[in-house]
C-alpha positions as semicolon CSV with decimal commas, in nm:
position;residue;x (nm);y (nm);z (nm)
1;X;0,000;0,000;0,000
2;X;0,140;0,349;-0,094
3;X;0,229;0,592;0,233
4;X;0,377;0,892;0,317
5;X;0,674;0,984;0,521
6;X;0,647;1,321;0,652
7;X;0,962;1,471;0,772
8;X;1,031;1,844;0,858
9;X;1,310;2,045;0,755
10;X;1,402;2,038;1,170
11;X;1,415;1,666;1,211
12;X;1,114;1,739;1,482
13;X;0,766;1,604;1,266
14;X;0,829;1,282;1,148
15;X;0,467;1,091;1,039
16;X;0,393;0,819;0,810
17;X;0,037;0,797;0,638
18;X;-0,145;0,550;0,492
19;X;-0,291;0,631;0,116
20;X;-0,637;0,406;0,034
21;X;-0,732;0,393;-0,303
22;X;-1,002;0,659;-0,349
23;X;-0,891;0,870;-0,065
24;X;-0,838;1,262;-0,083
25;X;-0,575;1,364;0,182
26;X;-0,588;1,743;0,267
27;X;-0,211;1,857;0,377
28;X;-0,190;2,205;0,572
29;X;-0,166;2,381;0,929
30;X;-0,593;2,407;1,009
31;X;-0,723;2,082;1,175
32;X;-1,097;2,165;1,021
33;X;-0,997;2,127;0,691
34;X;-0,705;1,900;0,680
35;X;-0,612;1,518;0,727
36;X;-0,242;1,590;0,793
37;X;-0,155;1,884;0,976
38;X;0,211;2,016;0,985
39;X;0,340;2,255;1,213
40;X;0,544;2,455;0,954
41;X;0,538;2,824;0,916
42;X;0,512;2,822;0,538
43;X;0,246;2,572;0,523
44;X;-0,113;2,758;0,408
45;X;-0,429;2,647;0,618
46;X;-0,533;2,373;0,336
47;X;-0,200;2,375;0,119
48;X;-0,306;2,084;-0,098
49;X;-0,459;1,768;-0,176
50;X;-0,326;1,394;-0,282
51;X;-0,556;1,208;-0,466
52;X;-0,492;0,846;-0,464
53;X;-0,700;0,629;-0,792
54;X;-0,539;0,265;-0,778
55;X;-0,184;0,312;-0,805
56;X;-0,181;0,636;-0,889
57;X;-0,137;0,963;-0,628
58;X;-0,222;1,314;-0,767
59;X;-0,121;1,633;-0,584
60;X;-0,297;1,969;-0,649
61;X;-0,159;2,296;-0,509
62;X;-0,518;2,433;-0,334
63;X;-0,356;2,868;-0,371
64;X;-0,097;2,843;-0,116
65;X;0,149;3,095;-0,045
66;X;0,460;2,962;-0,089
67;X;0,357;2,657;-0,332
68;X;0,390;2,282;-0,397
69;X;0,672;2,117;-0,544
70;X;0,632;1,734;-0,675
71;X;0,979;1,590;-0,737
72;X;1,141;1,940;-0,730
73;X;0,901;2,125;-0,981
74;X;0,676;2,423;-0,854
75;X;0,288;2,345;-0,896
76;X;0,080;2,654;-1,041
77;X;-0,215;2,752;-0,798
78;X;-0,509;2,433;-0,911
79;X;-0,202;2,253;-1,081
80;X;-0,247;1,876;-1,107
81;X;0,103;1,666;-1,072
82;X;0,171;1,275;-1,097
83;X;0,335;1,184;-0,773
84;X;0,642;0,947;-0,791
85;X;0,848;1,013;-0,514
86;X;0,936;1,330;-0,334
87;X;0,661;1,672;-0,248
88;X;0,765;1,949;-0,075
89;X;0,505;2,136;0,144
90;X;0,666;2,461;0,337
91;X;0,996;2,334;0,473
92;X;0,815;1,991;0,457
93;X;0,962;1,737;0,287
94;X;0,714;1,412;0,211
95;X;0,865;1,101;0,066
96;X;0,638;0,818;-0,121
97;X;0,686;0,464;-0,076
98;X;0,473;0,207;-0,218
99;X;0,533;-0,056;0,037
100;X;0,709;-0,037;0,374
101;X;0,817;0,271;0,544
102;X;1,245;0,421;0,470
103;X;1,358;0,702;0,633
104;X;1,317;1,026;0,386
């Protein structure tokens, strides 16, 4: 099954998440709107989404600040992206694996 590491810039947040097919994982800072919530300064209240259809994980950039980056390329505002392995969220850096967990 494909998860998420989640590991801050700081070493301090370190979270692994669990992606089932159909789900729509909001990442951000606001608890009301979001599934993940990172304590990061440059994170926007509901930063973006992963989309997760079978095998496949889309990431769209929901108008934050300081952007989305999937595999080191900046996501327009409403931007759709294929997810292979590495998004950056803030000073977030998120790390896919489609089996077990490995350290980001």
């Amino acid at each position: 099954m494909p998860m998420l590491l989640l590991s801050s810039a700081q070493g301090r947040q370190n979270v692994a998440v669990k992606l089932e097919d159909g789900d729509d994982v909001v990442i951000g800072r606001r608890g009301d709107c979001c599934q993940v919530i990172l304590d990061d300064p440059l994170v926007s209240s509901c930063h973006c989404t992963l989309t997760r259809t079978g095998n496949t994980i889309m990431v769209r950039d929901n108008g934050s600040l300081n952007g989305t980056h999937v595999d080191g390329r900046k996501l327009q505002s409403g931007e759709f992206a294929w997810l292979t392995k590495r998004l950056k969220v803030g000073q977030t850096n998120l790390r896919l694996h489609a089996g077990g967990i490995k350290r980001a």
